[in-house]
C-alpha positions in Angstrom: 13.1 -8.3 42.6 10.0 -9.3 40.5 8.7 -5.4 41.0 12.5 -4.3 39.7 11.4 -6.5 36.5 8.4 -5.7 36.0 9.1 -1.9 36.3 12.3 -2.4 33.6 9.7 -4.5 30.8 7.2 -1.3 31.3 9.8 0.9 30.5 11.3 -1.0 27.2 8.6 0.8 25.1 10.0 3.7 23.1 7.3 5.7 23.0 6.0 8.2 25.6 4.0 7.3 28.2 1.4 9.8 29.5 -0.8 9.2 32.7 -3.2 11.8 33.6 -2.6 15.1 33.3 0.5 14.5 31.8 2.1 15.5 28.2 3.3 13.3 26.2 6.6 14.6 24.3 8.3 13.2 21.0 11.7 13.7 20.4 11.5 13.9 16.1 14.3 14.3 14.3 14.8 14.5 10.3 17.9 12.9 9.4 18.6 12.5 5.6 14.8 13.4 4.9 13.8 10.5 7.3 12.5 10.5 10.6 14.0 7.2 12.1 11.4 5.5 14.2 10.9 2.3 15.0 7.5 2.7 13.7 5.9 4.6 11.3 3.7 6.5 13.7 3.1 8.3 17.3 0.3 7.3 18.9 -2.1 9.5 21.6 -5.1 9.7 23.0 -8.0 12.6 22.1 -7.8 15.0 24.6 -4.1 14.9 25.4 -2.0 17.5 25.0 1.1 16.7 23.0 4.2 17.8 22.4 6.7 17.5 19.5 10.4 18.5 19.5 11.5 18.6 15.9 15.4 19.0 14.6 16.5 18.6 11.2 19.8 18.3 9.6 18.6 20.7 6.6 16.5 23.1 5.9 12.4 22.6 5.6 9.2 23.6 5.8 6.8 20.5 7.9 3.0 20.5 8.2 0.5 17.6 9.9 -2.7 17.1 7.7 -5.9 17.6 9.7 -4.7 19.9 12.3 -3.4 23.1 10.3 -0.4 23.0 12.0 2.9 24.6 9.6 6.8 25.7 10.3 9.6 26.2 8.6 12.7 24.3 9.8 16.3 24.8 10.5 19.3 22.8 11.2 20.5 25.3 14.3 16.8 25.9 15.3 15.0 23.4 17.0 10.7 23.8 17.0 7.9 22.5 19.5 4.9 22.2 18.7 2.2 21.9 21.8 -1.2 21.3 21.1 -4.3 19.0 21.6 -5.1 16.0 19.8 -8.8 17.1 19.2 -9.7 15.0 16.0 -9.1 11.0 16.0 -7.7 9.0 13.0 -4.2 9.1 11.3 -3.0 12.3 10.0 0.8 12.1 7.3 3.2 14.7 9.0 5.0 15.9 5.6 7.6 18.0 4.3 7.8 20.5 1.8 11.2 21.3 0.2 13.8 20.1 1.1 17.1 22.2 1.2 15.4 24.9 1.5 12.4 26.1 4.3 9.6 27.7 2.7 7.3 30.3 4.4 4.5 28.7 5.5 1.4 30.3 4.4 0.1 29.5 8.3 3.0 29.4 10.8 2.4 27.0 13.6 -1.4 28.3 13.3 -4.2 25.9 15.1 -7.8 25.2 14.3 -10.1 22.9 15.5 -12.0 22.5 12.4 -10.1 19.7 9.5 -7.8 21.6 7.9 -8.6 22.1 4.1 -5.3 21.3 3.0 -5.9 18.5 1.3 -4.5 18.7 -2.2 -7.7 18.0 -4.2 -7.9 14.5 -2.7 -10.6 13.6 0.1 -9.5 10.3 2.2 -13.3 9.9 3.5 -14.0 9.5 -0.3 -11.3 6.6 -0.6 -9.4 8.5 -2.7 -6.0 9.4 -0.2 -2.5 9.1 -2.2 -0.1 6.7 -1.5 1.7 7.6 1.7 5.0 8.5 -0.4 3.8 10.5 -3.4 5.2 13.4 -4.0 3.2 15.9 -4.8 4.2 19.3 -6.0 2.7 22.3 -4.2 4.0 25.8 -4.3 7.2 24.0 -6.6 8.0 21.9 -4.6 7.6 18.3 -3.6 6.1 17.0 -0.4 7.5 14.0 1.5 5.2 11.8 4.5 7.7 11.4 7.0 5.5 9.9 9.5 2.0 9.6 10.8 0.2 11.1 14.2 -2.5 8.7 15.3 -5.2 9.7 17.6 -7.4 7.3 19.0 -10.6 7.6 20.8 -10.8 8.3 24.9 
């Protein structure tokens, strides 16, 4: 019985667990321009490859900061991104205009090198904007709707 227990308290944690080899996948959702989580991040190792499912009840255009990673989004289209958490620290996933998905000017595309996308602002400087800010690029506004945290091996 206290094995039955114990196994039930490991698994009361909503977020994935990865051992190994193994991917860890996120189920994201944007729901009213939210993604409801019961914390304001996902959290992963460097070196793990990772998986998010997005869905969205309207149309939009997402990108995470630091990776170079863009799509557009649709409500009757879901979208995985899989890739490897190379760089450590906490990168805003955001989205760009809501309503409507723009056209990414890099769909989905990868680097390993910090993206440049950075709106003028350099967080190493201390100068990052507030996590909610909207900020208008290409004519529209951006919203953070959550943060990807890598932390060291």
């Amino acid at each position: 019985m206290p094995t039955a227990l114990a196994l039930l308290i490991g698994c009361s944690d909503s977020a994935p667990r990865s051992h190994g080899d193994e991917t860890p996948t996120f189920e994201l959702s944007i729901q009213n321009r939210q993604v409801p989580l019961p914390d304001d991040a996902i959290r992963v190792r460097q070196g793990q490859q990772v998986e998010l499912r997005w869905r969205t009840d309207e149309p939009t255009s997402i990108h995470l900061h630091g990776y170079d990673i863009e799509a557009s989004l649709e409500p009757s289209t879901p979208l995985v991104w899989n890739f490897e958490a190379t760089a450590t620290g906490r990168f805003p996933i955001e989205a760009h205009g809501f309503g409507h998905a723009e056209e990414p000017t890099r769909t989905q595309k990868q680097s390993d090198e910090h993206s440049d996308h950075n709106h003028g602002h350099d967080p190493a400087r201390g100068d990052a904007l507030p996590p909610d800010e909207a900020i208008p690029a290409s004519g529209s506004a951006e919203k953070t709707l959550l943060y990807f945290e890598v932390h060291p091996r």
